[in-house]
C-alpha positions in Angstrom: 112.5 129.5 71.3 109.0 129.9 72.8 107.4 128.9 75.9 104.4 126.7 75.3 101.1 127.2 77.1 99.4 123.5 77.2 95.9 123.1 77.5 93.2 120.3 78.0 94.9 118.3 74.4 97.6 115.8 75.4 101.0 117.0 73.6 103.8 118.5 74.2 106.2 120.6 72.1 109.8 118.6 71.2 111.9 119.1 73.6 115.0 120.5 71.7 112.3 123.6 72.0 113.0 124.4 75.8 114.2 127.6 77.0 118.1 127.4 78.1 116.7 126.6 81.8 114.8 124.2 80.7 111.3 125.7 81.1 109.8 123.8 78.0 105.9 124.6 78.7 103.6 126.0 81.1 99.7 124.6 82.3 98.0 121.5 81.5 96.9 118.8 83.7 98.8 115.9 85.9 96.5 113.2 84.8 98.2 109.6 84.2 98.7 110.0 80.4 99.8 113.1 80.5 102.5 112.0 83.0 103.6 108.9 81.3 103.6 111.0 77.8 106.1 113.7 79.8 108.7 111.3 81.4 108.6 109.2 78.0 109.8 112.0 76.7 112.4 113.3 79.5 110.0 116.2 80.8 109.0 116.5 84.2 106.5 118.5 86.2 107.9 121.3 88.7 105.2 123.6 90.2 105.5 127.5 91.3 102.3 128.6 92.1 99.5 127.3 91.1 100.6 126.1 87.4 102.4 122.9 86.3 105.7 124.1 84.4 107.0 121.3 82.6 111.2 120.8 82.4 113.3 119.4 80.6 116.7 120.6 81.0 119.7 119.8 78.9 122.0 118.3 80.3 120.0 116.7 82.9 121.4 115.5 86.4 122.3 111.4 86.1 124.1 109.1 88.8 126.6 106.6 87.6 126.8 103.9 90.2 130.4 102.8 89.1 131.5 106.5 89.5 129.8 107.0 92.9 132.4 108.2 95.2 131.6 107.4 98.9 133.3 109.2 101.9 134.5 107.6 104.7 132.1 108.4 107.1 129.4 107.2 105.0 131.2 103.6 104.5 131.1 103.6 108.1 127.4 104.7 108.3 127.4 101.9 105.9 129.0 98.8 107.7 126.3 99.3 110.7 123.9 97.7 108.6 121.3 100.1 110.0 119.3 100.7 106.9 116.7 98.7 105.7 116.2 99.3 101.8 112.3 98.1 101.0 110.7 98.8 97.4 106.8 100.1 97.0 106.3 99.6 101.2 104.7 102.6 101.9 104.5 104.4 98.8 101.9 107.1 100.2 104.0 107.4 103.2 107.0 108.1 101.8 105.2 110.9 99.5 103.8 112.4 102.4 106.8 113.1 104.2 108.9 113.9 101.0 106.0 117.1 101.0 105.8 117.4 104.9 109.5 117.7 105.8 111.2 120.5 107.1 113.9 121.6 104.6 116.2 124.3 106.1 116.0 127.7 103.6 113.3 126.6 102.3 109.7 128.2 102.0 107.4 124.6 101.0 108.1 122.2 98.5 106.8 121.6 95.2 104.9 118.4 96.0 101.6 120.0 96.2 98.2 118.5 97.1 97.9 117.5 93.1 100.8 116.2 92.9 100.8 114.0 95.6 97.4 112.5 94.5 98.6 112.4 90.9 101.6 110.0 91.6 99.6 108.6 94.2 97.0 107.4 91.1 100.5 107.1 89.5 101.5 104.4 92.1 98.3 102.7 92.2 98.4 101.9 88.1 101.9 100.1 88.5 104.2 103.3 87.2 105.3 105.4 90.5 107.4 103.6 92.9 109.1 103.9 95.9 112.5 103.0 97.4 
């Protein structure tokens, strides 16, 4: 298997062609199609450096709610009622924060300043979403 190296065309090489990791192509932009085309087909964008890597890692990471187990201490967290759960509120908020939050061993985030205005434009067009 080979590593792809994308460029201005909007493509991207099936899938089933990803390196064990995942790693399925390097470069390319973040604009809306290109986005839309990625996560249609299960790929995602991950930066290191200055590069957009696209992913698409098999098996990938899914949450069954019916399998969901919750601890105790969380059911209690729970019972409070001290959450409020909203949908598309404060969409650019909540992406600013998810980049600007201290994360304990860690050195940044990938959410760069791209990023953030790509799902941003993302948001804007009716695709991105918060919760």
């Amino acid at each position: 298997m080979s590593l792809y190296i994308l460029n201005d065309r909007l493509w991207f090489p099936p899938v089933d062609e990803a390196l064990k990791d995942g790693l399925l192509a390097v470069g390319g932009d973040l604009d809306t199609e290109r986005l839309l085309l990625a996560y249609q087909n299960g790929i995602f964008p991950w930066y290191d450096g200055d590069v957009p890597l696209w992913w698409c890692p098999d098996p990938r990471f899914v949450l069954f709610p019916p399998e969901l187990i919750i601890s105790k201490s969380m059911k209690k967290l729970l019972k409070r009622n001290s959450f409020e759960f909203t949908i598309n509120k404060a969409f650019e908020e909540v992406i600013y924060y998810c980049r600007h939050i201290k994360r304990e061993h860690q050195h940044g985030t990938w959410i760069t300043d791209e990023m953030q205005k790509a799902y941003i434009k993302l948001h804007k067009k009716g695709f991105a979403h918060s919760a």
